[in-house]
N, C-alpha and C positions, 0 to 999 in steps of 0.2 A: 652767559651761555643759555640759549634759547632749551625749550623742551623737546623738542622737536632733535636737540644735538644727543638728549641723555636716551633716544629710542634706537639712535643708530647703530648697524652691526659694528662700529668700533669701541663704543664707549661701553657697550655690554660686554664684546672680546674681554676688554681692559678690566673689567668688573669681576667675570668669573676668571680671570689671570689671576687677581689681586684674592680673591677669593679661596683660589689654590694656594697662593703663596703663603696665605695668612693659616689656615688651615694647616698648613705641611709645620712653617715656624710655631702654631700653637703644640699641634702635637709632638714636637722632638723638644722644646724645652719645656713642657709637662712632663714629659717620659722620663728627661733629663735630670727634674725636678724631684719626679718620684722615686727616682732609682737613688739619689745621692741623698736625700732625707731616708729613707730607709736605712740605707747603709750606716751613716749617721745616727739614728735612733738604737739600730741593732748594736753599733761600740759604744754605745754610751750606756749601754741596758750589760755589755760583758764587762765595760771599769766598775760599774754598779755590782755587780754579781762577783768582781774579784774584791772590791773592796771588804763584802761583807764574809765572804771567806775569810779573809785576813782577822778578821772582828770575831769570827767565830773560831780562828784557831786561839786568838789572844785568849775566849772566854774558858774554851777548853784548855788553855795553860791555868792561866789563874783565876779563871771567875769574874765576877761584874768588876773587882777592884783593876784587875789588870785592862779591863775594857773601857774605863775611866781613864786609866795614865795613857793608854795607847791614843783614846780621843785627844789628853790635853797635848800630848806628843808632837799631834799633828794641827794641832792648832799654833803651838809655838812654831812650826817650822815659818821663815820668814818667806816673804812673795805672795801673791795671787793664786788659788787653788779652785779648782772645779768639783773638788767632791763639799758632800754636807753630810753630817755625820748628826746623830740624837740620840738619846739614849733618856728612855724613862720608865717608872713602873708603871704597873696594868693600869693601875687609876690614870695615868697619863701626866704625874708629879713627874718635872724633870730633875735627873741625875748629872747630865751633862751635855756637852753638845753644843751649835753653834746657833739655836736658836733661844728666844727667850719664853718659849711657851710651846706646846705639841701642835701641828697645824691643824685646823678642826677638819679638813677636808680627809685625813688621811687618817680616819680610827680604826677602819678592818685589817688586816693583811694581806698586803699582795702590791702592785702598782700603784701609783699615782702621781697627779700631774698637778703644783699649785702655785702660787705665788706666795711668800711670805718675806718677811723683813729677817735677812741672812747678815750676823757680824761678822764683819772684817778685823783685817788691823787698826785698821781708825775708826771705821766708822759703821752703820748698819743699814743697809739702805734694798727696797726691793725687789728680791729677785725670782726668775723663775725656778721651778724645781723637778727634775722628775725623778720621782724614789720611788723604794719599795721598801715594805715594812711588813716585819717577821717579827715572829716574840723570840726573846733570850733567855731561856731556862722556864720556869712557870711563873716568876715574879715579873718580868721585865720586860720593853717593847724596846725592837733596834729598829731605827729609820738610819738609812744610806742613799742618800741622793748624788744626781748630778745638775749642775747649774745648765740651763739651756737659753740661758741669754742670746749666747751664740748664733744657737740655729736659730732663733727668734729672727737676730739680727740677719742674719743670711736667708730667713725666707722671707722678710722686707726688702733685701738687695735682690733678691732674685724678681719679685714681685714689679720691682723697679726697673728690673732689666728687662722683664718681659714686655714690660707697657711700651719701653723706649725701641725693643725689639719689633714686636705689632706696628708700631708705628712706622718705621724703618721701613718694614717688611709691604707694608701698606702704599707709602709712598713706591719704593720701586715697583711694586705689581702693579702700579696703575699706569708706571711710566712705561717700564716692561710691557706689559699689557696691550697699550697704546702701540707701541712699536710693533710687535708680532699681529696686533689684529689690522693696522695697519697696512705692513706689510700683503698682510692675506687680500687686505680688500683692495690694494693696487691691480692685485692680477684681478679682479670681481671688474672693477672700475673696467680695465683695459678692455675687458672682456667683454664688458655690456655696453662700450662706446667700438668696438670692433663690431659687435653683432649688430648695433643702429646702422653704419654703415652699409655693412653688408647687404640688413634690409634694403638698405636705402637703392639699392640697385650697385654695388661696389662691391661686384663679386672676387675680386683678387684680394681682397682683404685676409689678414692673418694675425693672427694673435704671433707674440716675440717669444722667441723659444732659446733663454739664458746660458744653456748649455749644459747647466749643473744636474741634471740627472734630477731631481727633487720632482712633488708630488705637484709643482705646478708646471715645471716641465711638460709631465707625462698629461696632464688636463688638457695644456695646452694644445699638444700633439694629436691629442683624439680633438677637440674642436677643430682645430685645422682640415683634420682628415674629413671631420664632416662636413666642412667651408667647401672641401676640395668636390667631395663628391657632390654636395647640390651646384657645383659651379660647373659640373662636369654635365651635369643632366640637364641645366638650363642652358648651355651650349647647344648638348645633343639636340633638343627641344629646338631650337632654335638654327642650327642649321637645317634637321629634318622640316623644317617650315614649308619650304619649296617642295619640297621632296612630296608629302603628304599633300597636300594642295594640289600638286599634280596627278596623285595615284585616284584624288577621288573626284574629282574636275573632269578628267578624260573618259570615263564611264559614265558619268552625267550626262557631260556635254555629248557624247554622242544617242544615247537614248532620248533626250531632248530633239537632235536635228532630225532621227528617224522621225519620230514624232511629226514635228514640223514640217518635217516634207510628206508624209501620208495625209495629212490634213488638206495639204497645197495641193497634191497632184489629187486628193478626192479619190484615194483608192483603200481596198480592204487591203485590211492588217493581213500578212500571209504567215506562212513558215520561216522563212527567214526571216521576218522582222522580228519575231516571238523568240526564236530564235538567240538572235542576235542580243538582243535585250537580257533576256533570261543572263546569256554570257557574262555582259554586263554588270546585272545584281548580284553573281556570284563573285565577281569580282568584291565587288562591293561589299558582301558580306564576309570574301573573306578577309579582310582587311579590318572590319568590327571584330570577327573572330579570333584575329589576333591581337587586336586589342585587348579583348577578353582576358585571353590567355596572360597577357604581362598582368593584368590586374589581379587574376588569381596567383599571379607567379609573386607579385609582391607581398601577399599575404599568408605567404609558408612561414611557417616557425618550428625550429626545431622538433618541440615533442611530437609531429607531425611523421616523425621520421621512424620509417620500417625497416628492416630486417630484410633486403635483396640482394639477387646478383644479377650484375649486368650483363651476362649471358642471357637469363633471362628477358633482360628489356628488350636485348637487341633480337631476340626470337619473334616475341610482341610485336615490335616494330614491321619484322622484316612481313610479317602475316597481312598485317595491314596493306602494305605495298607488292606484294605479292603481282594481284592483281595489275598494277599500273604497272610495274617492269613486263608482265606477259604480254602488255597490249604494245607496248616499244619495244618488245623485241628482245629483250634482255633479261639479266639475271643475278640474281647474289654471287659472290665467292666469300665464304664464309666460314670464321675459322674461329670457332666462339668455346674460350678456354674457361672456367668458373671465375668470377671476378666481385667477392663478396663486398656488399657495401652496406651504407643504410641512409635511407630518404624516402623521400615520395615519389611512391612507382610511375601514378599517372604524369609526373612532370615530366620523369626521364623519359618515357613511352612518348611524348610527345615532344619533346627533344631531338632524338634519335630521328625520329620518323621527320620531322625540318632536316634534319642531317642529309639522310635521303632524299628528301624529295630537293633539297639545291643539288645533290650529283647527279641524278636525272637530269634536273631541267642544264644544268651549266656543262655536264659534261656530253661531248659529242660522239655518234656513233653506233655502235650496239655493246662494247664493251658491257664489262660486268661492274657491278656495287661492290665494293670489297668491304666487308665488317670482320673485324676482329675485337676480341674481347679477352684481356688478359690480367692477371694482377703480377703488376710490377713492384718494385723498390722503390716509385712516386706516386704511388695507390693501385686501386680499381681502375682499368681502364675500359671507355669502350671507343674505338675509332672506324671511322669511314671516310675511306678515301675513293676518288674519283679522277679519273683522266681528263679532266677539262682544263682550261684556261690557268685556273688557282688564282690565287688574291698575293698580291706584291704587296712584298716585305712590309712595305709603309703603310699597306693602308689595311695590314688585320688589325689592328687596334678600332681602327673606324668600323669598319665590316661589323662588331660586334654591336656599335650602337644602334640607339632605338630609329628606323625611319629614315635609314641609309640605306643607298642605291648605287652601290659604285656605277661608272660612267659605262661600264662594259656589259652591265650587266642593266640598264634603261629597256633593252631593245624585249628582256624577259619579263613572264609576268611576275606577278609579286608586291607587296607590299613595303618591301623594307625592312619587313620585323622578323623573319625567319629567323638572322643567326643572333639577336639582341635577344629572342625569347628562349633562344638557346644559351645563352651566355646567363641570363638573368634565371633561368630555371639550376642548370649549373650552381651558379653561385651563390643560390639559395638552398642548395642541398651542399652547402660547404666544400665546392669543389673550383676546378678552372675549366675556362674553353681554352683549348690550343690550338692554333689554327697554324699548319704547318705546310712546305713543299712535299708534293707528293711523286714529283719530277718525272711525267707533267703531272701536273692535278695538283686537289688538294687534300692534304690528309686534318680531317676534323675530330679533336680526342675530347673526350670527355672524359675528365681525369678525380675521382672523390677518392677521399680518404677510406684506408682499407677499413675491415672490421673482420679480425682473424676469429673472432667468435661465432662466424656464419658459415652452415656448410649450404655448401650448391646443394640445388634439387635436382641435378643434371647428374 
């Protein structure tokens, strides 16, 4: 196994897996360990505490003589026994008991913990001990132990258990390990040989979506979604090719031939040709202009976002245009109810006013502008509708993108980005364009999310 294998995200997965598991196994058979040694120690500390009761009522019957026959009492009983019993004076001369000398570790009173050579039935051989020792009367010392071979032996068994445990525990968290980081870096893999692709110009590309609801499901789903939308925009981009090509070619190429022909024919530039030209550049510029505008419209972000109502915007708007409906002849009909929201004023105010200015230019006549502004039970609304032509069912979806011209609309002027920069202002201030029958015409809504926290200034 190369070095190069022990840096990668699976072998490290597998590491902090194994890590946890060994971890989790140390602390619940320490826990395990400390809880039942205690328990253990505490009944072996109450046989200890009852035995010398027992030794204390004997002495209270009859004195050190009865606390002798009760010792040998229980040393004839036949079998194996866990207490240890001693008995000697202050000098520490023994009187009785199952050892053959006082243990040197245990001269004060109180606890202790020792080894010594304990007799049995046959034989004498060493064991552990943990007693406590009391004096008996003012002449005498009582030692009453318990043997603790046992737990000796059970915390070498347990010590045993836990190595083979650790180990156990070791080996699957690394297999364990292996599989789950594994697992993870399938979808990583799929994902970052999905994304080469995609680069690669293989824009239908998609990551596999399992069905199981789980957190690479939903990863999944949001990449796609983003797959979907730059695959949507390098479309747009890309049909709008011609489109654009055309809108800035045709204004060129004619201040070019003007050009070229006042050269050729050797005459002075007039009015009309200044004129004409001037037409031209504004063309021209407004088409930069709107470009503009999508670039600052791609750079809103939420905390960006005010405290309005779109009554308001569409007051703003209508001021603006005021002027251009007096000089065609026409007029608002306008029916602006409070409609509180929250975003960036100047997007909407130049929203609206795109709004306007395609029912002007697309619709025929002198009729009126109709804006209404209302809050419904699907947000804030603000809509303008117009008696023109309107846009068929199949192609408001396209209508919205960037540097589209439906075929109807070639012969007007325009860029293409009026209702893109509507849709993209829109749905940067968290809302939708709706572009709907207005029978005839069209009706255009700009529809955000309310905000009942807002009162109208109207």
């Amino acid at each position: 196994m190369s070095i190069s294998h022990f840096r990668t995200a699976t072998f490290q997965g597998a590491v902090l897996v194994t890590l946890a598991v060994l971890l989790a196994t140390v602390a619940a058979l320490t826990l395990q360990y400390s809880r039942t040694f205690s328990v253990l120690e505490a009944e072996s500390r109450h046989l200890v505490q009852v035995e010398v009761e027992h030794v204390k009522d004997r002495y209270a019957a009859g004195g050190i003589g009865e606390v002798v026959r009760f010792i040998a009492q229980i040393q004839r009983v036949p079998g194996p026994r866990d207490s240890v019993f001693l008995l000697a004076s202050n000098d520490r001369r023994l009187v009785a008991g199952d050892m053959d000398q006082w243990p040197g570790e245990a001269q004060a009173p109180g606890w202790h913990v020792f080894t010594v050579p304990v007799r049995s039935e046959t034989s004498i051989r060493e064991r552990r001990v943990e007693a406590l020792v009391l004096a008996l009367g003012k002449e005498n010392l009582l030692l009453v132990g318990h043997l603790t071979d046992g737990r000796d032996q059970l915390r070498t068994r347990y010590l045993e258990g836990l190595a083979w445990s650790v180990s156990a525990a070791a080996f699957l968290g690394l297999v364990l390990g292996y599989w789950i980081s594994r697992r993870a870096l399938r979808f990583v893999d799929r994902a970052a040989r999905t994304g080469n692709r995609f680069l690669a110009g293989r824009y239908g590309e998609r990551l596999p979506v399992t069905g199981r609801g789980d957190e690479f499901d939903r990863l999944a789903e949001v990449i796609n979604a983003c797959f979907a939308e730059v695959e949507r925009t390098i479309a747009s981009l890309r049909a709008a090719t011609d489109g654009l090509a055309h809108d800035l070619k045709t204004p060129l190429t004619r201040m070019k031939a003007r050009a070229e022909l006042a050269i050729i024919r050797d005459v002075a530039v007039g009015p009309d040709f200044l004129a004409a030209t001037a037409s031209d550049i504004d063309a021209l510029l407004k088409l930069i202009n709107d470009l503009l505008a999508l670039a600052r419209v791609d750079a809103v972000t939420p905390d960006m976002f005010q405290p309005l109502d779109l009554a308001d915007v569409a007051r703003e708007a209508m001021e603006l245009f005021e002027p251009v409906l007096e000089a065609a002849g026409r007029n608002f009909a306008a029916s602006l109810e409070p409609a509180p929201a929250r975003g960036t004023r100047s997007l909407l105010v130049h929203a609206a006013c795109n709004l306007i200015d395609n029912a002007v230019k697309h619709a025929p006549g002198s009729g009126p502008v109709e804006i209404v502004t209302a809050s419904t039970a699907a947000g804030a609304e603000l809509r303008v509708s117009d008696s023109g032509p309107g846009i068929a069912m199949q192609h408001r979806q396209r209508a919205k993108e960037r540097l589209v011209r439906l075929d109807n609309s070639r012969s007007t002027e325009g860029s293409g980005l009026g209702l893109s920069i509507v849709a993209a202002a829109v749905r940067a201030n968290k809302g939708e364009l709706v572009l709907d029958d207005n029978l005839p015409g069209l009706n255009a809504v700009i529809r955000l999310p309310l905000d009942h926290t807002i009162r109208s200034s109207s």
